[in-house]
C-alpha positions as a printed Julia matrix, in Angstrom:
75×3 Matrix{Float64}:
   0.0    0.0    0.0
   1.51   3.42  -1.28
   1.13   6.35   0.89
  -1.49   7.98  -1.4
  -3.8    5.19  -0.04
  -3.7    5.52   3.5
  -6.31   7.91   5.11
  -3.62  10.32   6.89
  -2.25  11.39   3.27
  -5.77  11.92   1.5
  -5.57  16.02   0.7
  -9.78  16.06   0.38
  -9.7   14.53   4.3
 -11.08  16.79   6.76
  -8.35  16.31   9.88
  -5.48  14.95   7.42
  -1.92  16.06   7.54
  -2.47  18.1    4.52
  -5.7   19.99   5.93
  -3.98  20.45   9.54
  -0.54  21.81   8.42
  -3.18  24.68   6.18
  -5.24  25.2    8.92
  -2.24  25.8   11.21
  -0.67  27.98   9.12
  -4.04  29.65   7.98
  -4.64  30.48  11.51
  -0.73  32.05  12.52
   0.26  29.13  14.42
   3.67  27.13  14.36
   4.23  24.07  12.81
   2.59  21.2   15.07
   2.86  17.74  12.85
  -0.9   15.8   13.61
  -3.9   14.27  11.99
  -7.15  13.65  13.43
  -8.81  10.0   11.8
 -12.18  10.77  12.42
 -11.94  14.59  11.68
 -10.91  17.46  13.54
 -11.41  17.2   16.83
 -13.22  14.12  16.99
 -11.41  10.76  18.31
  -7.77  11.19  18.72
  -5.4   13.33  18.01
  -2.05  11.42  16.45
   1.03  13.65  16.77
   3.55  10.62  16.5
   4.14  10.37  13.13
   6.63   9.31  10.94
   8.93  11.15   8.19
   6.66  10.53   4.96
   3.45  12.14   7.45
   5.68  14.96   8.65
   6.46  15.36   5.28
   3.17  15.93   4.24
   2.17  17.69   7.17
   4.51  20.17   6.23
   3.6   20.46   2.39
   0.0   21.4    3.92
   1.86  24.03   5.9
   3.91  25.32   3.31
   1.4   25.58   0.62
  -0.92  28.03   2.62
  -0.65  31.37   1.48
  -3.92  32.86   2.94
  -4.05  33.89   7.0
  -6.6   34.63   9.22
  -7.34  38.73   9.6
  -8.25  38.42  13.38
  -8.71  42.24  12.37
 -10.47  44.22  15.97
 -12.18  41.28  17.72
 -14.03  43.88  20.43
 -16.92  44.77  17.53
């Protein structure tokens, strides 16, 4: 089984390494390698992961050129 098959490295996967290294970025915070299987923040969390899912953790992370405008949360 290639890498491309296993849930962690589907891109569409809401909770994969992909999705959390965007979000993370997306949202100003520093690099945190993890996948949720059963979505974000359901089940739990795997942060022990292995080159090939940091790998693509990172690619996620990388690849995220918008960010959050927090803007003046007080309105």
């Amino acid at each position: 089984m290639s890498n491309t098959e296993l849930p962690q490295f589907d891109r569409k996967r809401h909770g994969g390494l992909h999705d959390r290294g965007r979000a993370d970025r997306y949202y100003g915070r520093a690099p945190r390698p993890h996948w949720w299987p059963n979505g974000t923040g359901h089940g739990q969390m795997i942060n022990q992961l292995n080159e090939a899912e940091i790998q693509e953790y990172m690619a996620g992370y990388q690849s995220e050129t918008d960010r959050k405008d927090w803007g003046d949360e007080s309105d």
